[in-house]
C-alpha positions as CSV (number, residue, x, y, z in Angstrom):
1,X,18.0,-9.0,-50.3
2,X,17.6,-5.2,-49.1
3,X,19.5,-2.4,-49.8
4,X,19.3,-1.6,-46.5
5,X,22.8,-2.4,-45.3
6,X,22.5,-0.9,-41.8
7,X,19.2,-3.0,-41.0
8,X,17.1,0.1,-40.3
9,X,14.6,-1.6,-41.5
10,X,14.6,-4.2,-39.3
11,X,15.0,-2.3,-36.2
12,X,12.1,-0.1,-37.1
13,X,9.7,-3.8,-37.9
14,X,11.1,-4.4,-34.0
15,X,9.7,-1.5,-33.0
16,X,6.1,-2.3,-34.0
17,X,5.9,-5.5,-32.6
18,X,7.2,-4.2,-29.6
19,X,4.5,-1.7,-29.3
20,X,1.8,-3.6,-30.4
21,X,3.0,-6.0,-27.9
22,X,3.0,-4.2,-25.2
23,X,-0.9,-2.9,-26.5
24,X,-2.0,-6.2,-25.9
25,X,-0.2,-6.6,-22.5
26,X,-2.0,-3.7,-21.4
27,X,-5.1,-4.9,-22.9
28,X,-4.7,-7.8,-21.2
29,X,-3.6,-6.3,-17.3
30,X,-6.9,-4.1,-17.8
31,X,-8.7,-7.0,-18.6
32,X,-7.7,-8.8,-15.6
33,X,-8.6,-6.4,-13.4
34,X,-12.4,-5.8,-14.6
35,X,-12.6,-9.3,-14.2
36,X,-11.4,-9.7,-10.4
37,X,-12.0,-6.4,-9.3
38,X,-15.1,-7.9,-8.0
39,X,-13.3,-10.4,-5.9
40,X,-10.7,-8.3,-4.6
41,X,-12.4,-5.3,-3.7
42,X,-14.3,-7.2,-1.0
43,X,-11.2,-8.8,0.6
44,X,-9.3,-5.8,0.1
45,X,-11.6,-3.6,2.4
46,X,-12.1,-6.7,4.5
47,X,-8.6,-6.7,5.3
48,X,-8.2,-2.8,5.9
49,X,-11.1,-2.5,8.4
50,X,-9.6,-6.3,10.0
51,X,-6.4,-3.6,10.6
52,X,-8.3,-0.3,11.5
53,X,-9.3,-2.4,14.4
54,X,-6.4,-4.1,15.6
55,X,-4.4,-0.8,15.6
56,X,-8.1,1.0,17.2
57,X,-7.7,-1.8,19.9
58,X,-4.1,-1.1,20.5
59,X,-4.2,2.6,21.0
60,X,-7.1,2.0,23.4
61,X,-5.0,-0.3,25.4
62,X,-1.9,2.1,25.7
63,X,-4.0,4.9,26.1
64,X,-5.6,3.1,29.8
65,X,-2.2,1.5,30.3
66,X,-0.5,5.2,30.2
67,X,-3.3,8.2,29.0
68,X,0.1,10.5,27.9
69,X,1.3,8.2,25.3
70,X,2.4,9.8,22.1
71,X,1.2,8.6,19.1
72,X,4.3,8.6,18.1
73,X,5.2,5.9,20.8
74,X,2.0,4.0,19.7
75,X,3.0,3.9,16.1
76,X,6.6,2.9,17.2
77,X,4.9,-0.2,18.3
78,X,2.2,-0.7,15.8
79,X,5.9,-1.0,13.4
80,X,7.3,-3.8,15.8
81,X,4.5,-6.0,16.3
82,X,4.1,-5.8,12.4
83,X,7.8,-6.3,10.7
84,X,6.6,-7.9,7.8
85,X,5.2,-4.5,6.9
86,X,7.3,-2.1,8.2
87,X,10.7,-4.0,7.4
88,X,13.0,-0.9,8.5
89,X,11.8,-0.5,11.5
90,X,11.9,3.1,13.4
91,X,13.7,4.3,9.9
92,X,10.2,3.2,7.9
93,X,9.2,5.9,5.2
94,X,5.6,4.8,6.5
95,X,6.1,5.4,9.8
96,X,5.1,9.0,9.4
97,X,2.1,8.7,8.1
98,X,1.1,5.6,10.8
99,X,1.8,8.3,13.6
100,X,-0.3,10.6,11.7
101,X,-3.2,8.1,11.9
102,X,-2.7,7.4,15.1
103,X,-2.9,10.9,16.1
104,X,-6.1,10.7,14.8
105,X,-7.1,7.6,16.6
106,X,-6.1,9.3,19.9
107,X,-7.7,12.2,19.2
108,X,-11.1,10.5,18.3
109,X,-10.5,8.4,21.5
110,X,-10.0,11.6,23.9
111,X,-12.2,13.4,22.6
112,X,-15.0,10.4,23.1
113,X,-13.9,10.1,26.8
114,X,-14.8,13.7,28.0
């Protein structure tokens, strides 16, 4: 038996399995993703350019419906065709940054048209 009596010992063993643990967690995450980075990238960008042209299809439809649409109104929605994404709605933290790529799109669109 120790002389340890308040099992500082022990606690400081815990600790370095913990972090050697958590080494080989890490080890292991990275791992995984060198391994299906491969497969994912492609689906990944698959899927963003599958979106860049649903919401490009949708600004050019509200822009012939009404040409003075705000982007704002555009991204408004963008957020409630999609609520699986945007789950709050007008109050969505992303919904600024969805007007601000709309703005773009409209821009890119106007500007095309003249």
């Amino acid at each position: 038996m120790s002389n340890d009596p308040s099992g500082q010992r022990h606690r400081y063993m815990g600790r370095l399995q913990t972090g050697a643990a958590a080494e080989n967690a890490v080890v292991g995450a990275l791992l995984l993703r060198v391994l299906f980075f491969q497969f994912w990238l492609p689906i990944y960008l698959w899927k963003k350019s599958r979106q860049n042209r649903e919401m490009s299809r949708l600004a050019v439809e509200l822009i012939h419906q009404d040409p003075f649409i705000t982007p704002k109104e555009i991204a408004l929605k963008w957020v409630l065709n999609h609520r699986q994404q945007y789950r709050f709605g007008e109050l969505d933290p992303k919904l600024p940054k969805l007007e601000q790529r709309f703005g773009k799109t409209v821009a890119h669109l106007k500007r095309d048209t003249l």
